[in-house]
C-alpha positions as CSV (number, residue, x, y, z in Angstrom):
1,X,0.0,0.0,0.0
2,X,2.1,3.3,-1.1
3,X,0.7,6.9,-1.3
4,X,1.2,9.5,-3.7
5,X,3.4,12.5,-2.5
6,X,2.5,16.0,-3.8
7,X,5.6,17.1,-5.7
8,X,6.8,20.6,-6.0
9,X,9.1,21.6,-8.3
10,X,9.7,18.7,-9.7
11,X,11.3,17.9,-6.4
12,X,10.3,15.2,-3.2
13,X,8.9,17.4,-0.1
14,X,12.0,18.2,2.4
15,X,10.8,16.6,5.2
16,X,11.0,12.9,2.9
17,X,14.5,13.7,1.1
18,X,16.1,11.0,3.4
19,X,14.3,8.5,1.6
20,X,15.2,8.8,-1.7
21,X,17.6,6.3,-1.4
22,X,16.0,3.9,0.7
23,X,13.3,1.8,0.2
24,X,10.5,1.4,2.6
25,X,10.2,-2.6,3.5
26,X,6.6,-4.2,4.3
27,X,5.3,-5.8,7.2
28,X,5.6,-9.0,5.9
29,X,9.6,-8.5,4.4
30,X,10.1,-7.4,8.0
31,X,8.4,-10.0,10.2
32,X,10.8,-12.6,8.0
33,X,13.7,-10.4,9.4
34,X,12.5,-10.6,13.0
35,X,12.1,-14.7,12.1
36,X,15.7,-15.4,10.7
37,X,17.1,-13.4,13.6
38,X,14.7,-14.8,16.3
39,X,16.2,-18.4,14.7
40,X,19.8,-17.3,14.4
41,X,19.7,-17.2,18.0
42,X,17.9,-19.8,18.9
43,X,20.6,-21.9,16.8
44,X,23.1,-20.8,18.8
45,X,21.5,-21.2,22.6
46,X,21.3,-24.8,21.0
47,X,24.8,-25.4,20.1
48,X,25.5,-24.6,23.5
49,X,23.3,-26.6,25.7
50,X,24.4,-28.0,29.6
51,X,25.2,-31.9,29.9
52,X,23.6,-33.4,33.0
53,X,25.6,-35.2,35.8
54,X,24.6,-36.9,38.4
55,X,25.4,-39.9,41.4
56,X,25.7,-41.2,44.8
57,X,28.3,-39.1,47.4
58,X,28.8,-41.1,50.6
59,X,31.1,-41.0,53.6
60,X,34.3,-43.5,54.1
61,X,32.2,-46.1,55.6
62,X,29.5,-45.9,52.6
63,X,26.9,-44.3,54.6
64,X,24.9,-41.9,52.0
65,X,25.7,-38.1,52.8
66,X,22.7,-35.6,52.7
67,X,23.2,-31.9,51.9
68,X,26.6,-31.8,50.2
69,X,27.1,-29.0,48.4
70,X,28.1,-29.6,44.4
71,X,29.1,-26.8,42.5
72,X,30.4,-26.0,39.0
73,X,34.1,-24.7,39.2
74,X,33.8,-21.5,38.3
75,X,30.2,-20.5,38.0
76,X,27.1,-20.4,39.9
77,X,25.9,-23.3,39.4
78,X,25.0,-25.8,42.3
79,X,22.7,-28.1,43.8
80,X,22.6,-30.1,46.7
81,X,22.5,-33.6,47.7
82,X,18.9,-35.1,48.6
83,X,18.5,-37.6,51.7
84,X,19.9,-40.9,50.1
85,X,22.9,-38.6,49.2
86,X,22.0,-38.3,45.4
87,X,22.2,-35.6,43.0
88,X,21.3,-34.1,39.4
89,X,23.4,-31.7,38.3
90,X,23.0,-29.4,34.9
91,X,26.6,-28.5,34.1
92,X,27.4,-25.4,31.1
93,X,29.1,-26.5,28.2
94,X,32.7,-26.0,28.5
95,X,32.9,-26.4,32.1
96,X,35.2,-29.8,33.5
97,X,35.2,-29.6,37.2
98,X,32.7,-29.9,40.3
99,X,33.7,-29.4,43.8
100,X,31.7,-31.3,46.3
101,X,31.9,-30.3,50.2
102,X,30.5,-31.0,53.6
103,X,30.7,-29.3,57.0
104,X,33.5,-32.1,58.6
105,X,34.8,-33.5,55.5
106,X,37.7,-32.6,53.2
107,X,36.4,-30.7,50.0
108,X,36.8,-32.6,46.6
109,X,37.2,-31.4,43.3
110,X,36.3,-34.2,41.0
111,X,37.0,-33.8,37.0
112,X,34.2,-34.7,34.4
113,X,35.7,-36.3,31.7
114,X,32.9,-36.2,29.3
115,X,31.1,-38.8,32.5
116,X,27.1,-38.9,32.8
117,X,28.0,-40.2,36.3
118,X,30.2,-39.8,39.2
119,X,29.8,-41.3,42.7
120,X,32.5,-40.8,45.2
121,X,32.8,-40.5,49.0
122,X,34.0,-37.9,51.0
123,X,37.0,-38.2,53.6
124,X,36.2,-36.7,57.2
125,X,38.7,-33.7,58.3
126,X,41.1,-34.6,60.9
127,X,40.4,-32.1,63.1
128,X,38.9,-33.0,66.6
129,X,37.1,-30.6,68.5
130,X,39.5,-29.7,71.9
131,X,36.8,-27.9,73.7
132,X,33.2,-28.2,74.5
133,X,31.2,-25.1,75.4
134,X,27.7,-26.5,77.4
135,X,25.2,-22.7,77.9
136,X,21.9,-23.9,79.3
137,X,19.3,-21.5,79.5
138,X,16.0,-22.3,82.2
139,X,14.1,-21.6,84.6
140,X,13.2,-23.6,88.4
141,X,10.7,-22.7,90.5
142,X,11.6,-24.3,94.4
């Protein structure tokens, strides 16, 4: 759908000069553009996706540990073991190295390797607590 535009002088009105050289596109020419770039991108959030990881972390004796910490070396990302010490764990392309640790155990960085699955068990610090601190709050009527 074009218009007409009243010419004068043999001559485009001012205000429209800076479109003599460019041609107006229609909604439909532009909606494809908005498409292919919409596409482009999703292309690329495709190439690169996460992998998933998951297993079993357990103590020395092979107890199941719940709550340990998992995180991606270098990111944000983290989850945390459930109750029968599994986990799931959505790790960015590119990254090769979770560090799992536990309040009384050593800290563990553990190396993917292109692995689906890694179960391991966590060694308990050496340290021994040397003092014990009892407060007891209460009240008793004689």
């Amino acid at each position: 759908m074009r218009k007409k535009l009243p010419v004068q002088d043999g001559a485009p009105p001012t205000k429209l000069k800076f479109l003599k050289s460019y041609e107006l596109i229609s909604y439909r020419e532009f909606f494809k553009l908005i498409f292919i770039a919409a596409l482009l991108f999703t292309v690329a959030n495709v190439s690169a996706q996460t992998g998933s990881i998951s297993g079993i972390v357990k103590d020395e004796k092979g107890q199941e540990l719940p709550g340990v910490s998992i995180i991606v070396k270098g990111t944000t990302v983290g989850v945390v073991s459930n109750g029968d010490g599994r986990y799931n764990i959505n790790v960015p392309a590119g990254s090769n190295t979770l560090v799992f640790s536990f309040v009384g155990y050593v800290k563990r960085e553990e190396l993917i390797n292109n692995r689906s699955t890694i179960d391991l068990s966590l060694a308990p610090e050496g340290r021994n607590l040397n003092e014990v601190i009892v407060v007891g709050y209460g009240t008793q009527r004689k």
